[in-house]
Every structure is written in C-alpha cells, then in structure tokens.
N, C-alpha and C positions, 0 to 999 in steps of 0.2 A: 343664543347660547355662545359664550367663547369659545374660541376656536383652540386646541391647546397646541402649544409650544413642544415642538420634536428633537431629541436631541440624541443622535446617532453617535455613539462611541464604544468603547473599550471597557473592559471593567478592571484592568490595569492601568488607565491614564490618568494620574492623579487629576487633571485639568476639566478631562470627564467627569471624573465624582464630585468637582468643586461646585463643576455645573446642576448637576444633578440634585446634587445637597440646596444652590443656590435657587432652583424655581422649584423642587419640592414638590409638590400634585400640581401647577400647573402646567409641567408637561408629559408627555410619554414617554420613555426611554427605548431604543433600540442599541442592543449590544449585537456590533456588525461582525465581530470574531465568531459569534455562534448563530448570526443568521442569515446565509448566504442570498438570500431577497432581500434582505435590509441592507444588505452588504452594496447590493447591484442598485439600490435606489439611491444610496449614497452620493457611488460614482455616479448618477449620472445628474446628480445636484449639484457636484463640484466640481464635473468636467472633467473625471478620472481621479480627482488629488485625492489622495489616500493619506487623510491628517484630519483628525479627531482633536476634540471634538468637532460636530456640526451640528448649528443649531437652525432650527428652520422657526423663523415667523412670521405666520402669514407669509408676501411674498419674500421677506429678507431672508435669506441665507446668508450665517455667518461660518466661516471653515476656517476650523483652529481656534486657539488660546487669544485673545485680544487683550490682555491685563499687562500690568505690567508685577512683573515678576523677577526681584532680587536674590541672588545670593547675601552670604554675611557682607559685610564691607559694604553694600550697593551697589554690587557688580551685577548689572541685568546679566540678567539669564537668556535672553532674545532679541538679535539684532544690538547690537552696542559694542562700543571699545572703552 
C-alpha cells in the first residue's frame, strides 16, 4: 500500500492550497492553526521553523514554498533583486 504524502499548513496560505489542490487524495492534510498536535509535530519535523507549507514524504521533508513565484514584470516574489 502507498504510503500517503502529509502536508501540514494553513488554510490561509495560498502556497498551502496550491499544494493541496496539487497532490489532491494522495495526501492527508493537517491545518496546524486548528490543531495544536499537528501543530507540535510540525515543529518538531522542521526544528521549530514555523513556515508552511510542510510536506513530508516518506523520509523527505520539504518546509516552505520551493517554486518559483513572480510578480507582474518577473519580479520574484522570493529571495531575488
């Protein structure tokens, strides 16, 4: 049986919904704002970092947005000048 894919966020984090939307049934969702055990398993997958989403698969853990993401013009949004 696969194993499913976990993805700990917000239900305001548009990055979260993208994610969410993106693997669809094959993962689980926890919303860490409304569940303070999901909350604490979190933190202690990222080592305290408090930044959503987080995706766990199998052993990888990914924490945060890893895309790349423009504003209009092709002004990133993250990390750039």
């Amino acid at each position: 049986m696969e194993q499913k894919i976990i993805i700990y966020g917000t239900k305001t984090c548009p990055f979260c919904i993208q994610e969410r939307a993106a693997y669809a049934d094959k993962a689980v969702y926890f919303n860490v704002d409304k569940d303070p055990v999901r909350l604490e398993e979190m933190l202690a997958l990222t080592g305290g970092k408090e930044q959503v989403p987080v995706i766990v698969e199998e052993s990888k853990i990914t924490v945060g947005f890893q895309g790349d993401v423009f504003l209009s013009g092709g002004i990133p949004l993250f990390g750039g000048t």
